[in-house]
N, C-alpha and C positions, 0 to 999 in steps of 0.2 A: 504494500500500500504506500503512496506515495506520501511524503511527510507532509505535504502540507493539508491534509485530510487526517492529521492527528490530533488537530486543533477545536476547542469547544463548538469553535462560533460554524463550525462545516457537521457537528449533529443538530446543532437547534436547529438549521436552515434546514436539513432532512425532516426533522419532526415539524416545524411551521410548513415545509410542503403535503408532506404527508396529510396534517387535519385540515387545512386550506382545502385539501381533493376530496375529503372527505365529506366537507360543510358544501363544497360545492355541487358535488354528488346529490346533497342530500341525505347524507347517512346519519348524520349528527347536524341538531339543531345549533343556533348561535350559540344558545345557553349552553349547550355540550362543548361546545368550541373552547367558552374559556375555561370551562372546568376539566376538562380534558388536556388544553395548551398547560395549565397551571401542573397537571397531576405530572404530564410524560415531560416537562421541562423540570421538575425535580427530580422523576426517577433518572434523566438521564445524568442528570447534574451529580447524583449519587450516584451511577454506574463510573463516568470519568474519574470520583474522589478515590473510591475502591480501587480501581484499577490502577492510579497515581498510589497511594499506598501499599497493595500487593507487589508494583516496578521498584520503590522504595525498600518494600522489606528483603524482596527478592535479590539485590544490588547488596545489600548490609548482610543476609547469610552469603552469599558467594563472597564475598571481601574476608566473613569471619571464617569460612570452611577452608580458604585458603591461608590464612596467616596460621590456623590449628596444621593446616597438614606442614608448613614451615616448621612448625614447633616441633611434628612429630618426626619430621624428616632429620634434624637435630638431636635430636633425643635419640634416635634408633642410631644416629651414627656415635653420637658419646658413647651408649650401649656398648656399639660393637666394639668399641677402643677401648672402654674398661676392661682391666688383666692383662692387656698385652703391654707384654714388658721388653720394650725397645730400645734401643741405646739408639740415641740423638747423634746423626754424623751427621748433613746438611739439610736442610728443607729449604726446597725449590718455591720465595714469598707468592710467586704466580701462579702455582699450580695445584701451594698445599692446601690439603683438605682440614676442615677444621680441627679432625683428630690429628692431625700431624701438627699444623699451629700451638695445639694445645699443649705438646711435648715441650715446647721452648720454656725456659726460664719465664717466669713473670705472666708468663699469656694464658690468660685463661679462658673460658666459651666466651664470655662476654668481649674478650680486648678481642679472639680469633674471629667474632664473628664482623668484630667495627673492620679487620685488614679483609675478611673477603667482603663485604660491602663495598669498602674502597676502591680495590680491586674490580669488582664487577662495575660501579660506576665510571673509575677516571682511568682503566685501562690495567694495562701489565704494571709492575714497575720495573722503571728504567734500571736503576743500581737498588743497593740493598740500603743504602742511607735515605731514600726517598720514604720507607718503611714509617719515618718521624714524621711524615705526614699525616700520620693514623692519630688522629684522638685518642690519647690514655699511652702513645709513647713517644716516652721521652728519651733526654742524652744518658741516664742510668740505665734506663731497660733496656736501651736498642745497644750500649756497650755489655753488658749481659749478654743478648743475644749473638747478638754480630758473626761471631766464630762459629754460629749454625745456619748463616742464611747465604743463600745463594738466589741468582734469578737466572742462571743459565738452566739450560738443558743438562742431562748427562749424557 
């Protein structure tokens, strides 16, 4: 349906034709006209509100069913990383996965999840000192880490 037939004022003009053919007919007297225009310009009035707040609710669970499967997608991966006991030689800042993040010194879900945000929004990073760019590190943390990060390939 074309959008501009989404609009209030394109059903009252169906329903004003509609009872106009009707009165004209003769199937409904005057008096029925306006008690009739009165009745079906409020039930439509109610069908548009319903249907704005069904578009509405229906917008706000697909927003909240996606930020949960985020959360779950998170959680299954911490999961799977809990007990594995790994010795830290480099992690690749463009590649690693939260659980690897989270092996660094000082980085925890929350600081791993601000460097893949960053990450996903303003690209790779160039060198491993760009890293200070992340909200929550700083010249302590990122000298902590440093001797673990790489942004090459192997």
């Amino acid at each position: 349906m074309n959008s501009r037939y989404k609009t209030s004022e394109f059903w009252f003009t169906i329903v004003s034709f509609i009872i106009s053919g009707l009165f004209l007919l003769g199937v409904i007297s005057d008096y029925d006209k306006e008690e009739l225009t009165y009745v079906v310009t409020h039930a439509v009035e109610s069908i548009i509100l319903i249907v704005g707040q069904v578009a509405v609710f229906a917008r706000y669970m697909s927003k909240k069913r996606a930020k949960e499967q985020e959360e779950q997608n998170i959680s299954t991966e911490l999961e799977n990383y809990i007990g594995v006991d790994k010795t830290i030689s480099e992690v690749n800042i463009n590649s690693a996965s939260l659980a690897e993040l989270i092996q660094l010194p000082h980085i925890g879900t929350s600081l791993a999840q601000k460097i893949i945000r960053h990450r996903d929004a303003n690209g790779p990073f160039e060198n491993v000192t760009d890293l200070m760019s992340v909200n929550g590190i700083g010249e302590r943390t990122y000298r902590d880490i440093e001797k673990y990060l790489t942004v090459e390939e192997k």
